[in-house]
C-alpha positions as CSV (number, residue, x, y, z in Angstrom):
1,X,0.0,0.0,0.0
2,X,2.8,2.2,0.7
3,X,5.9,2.3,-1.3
4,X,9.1,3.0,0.5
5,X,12.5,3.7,-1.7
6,X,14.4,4.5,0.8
7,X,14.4,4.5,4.8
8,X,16.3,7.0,7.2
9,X,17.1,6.4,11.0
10,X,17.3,9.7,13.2
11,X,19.3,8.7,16.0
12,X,18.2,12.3,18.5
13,X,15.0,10.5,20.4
14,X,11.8,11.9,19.6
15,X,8.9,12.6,22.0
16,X,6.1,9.5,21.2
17,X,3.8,12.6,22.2
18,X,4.8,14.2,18.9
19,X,2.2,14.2,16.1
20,X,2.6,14.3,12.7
21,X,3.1,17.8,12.6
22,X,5.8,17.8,15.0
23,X,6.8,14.7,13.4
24,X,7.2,16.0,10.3
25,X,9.0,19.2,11.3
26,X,11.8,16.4,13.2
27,X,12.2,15.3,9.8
28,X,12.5,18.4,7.8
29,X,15.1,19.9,11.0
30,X,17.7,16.4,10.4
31,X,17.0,15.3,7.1
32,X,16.8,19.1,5.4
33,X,13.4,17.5,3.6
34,X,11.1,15.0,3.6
35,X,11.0,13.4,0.1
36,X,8.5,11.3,-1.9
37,X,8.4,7.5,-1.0
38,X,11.2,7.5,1.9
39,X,10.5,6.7,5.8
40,X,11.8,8.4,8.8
41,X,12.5,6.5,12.2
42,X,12.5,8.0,15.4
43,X,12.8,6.0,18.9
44,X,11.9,7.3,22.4
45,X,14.6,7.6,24.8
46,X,14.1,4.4,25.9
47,X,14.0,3.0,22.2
48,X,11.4,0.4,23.2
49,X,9.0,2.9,20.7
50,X,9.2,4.0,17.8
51,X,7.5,6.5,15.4
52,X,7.7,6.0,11.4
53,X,7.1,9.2,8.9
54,X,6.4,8.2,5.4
55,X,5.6,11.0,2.6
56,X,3.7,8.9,0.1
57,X,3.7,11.6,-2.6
58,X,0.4,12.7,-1.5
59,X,0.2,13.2,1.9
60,X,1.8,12.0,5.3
61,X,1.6,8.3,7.0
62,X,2.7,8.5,10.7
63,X,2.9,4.6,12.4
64,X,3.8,3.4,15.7
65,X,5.2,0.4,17.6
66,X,6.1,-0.7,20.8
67,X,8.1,-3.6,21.8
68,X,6.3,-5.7,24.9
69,X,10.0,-6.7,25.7
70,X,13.3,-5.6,25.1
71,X,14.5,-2.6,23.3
72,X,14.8,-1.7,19.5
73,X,18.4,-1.6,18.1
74,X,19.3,2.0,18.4
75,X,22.5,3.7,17.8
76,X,23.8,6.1,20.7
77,X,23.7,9.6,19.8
78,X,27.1,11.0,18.6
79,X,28.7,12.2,15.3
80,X,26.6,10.9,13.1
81,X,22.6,12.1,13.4
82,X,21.4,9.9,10.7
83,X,21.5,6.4,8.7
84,X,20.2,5.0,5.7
85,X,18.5,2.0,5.9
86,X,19.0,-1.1,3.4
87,X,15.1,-3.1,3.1
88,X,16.6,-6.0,5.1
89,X,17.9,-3.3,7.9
90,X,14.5,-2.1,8.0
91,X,12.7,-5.2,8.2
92,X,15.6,-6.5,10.8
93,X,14.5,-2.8,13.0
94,X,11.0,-3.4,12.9
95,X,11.4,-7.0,14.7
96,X,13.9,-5.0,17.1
97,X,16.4,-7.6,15.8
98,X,20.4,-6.5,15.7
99,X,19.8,-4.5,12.0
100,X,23.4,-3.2,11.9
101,X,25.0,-6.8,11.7
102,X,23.1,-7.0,8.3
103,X,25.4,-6.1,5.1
104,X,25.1,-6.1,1.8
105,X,22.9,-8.9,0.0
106,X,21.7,-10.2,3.8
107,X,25.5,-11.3,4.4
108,X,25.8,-11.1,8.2
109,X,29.2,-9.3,9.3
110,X,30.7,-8.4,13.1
111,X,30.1,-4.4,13.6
């Protein structure tokens, strides 16, 4: 239903309070833009949440999950305020499975 080129992981937490608006603005304030068929990430502090931003062409799609148990995979804050995400990274993130031991072509490497 929604297409998704391209995914991007903000590592700064975002409030889960944060509408789309808000959302959106997050987005617009790491990224420099929100573009056509790409998803944004954010995680709570506690990165057991987590808020997806997808502009569909048309409008804006803003999803949630939360984890029962455990934690999603979330890389500390530092130099770097932004990933992109392979397909299999995503899926990998979304189970809160380690995403970053995934390289190319599914090929599982020590970070």
């Amino acid at each position: 239903m929604i297409r998704i080129d391209c995914a991007w992981l903000a590592v700064q937490p975002l409030d889960m309070r944060a509408g789309t608006d808000t959302a959106l603005g997050r987005v617009v304030q790491v990224f420099g833009a929100a573009h056509p068929h790409h998803a944004y990430l954010f995680a709570n502090r506690r990165a057991n949440r987590m808020k997806v931003l997808v502009h569909d062409g048309i409008g804006i799609w803003l999803a949630a999950r939360r984890l029962n148990e455990g934690k999603f995979v979330w890389p500390a804050p530092g130099i770097n305020r932004q990933h992109q995400l392979s397909t299999e990274q995503l899926h990998a993130l979304v189970l809160g499975l380690p995403w970053q031991r995934l390289g190319v072509e599914g090929i599982i490497t020590v970070v």
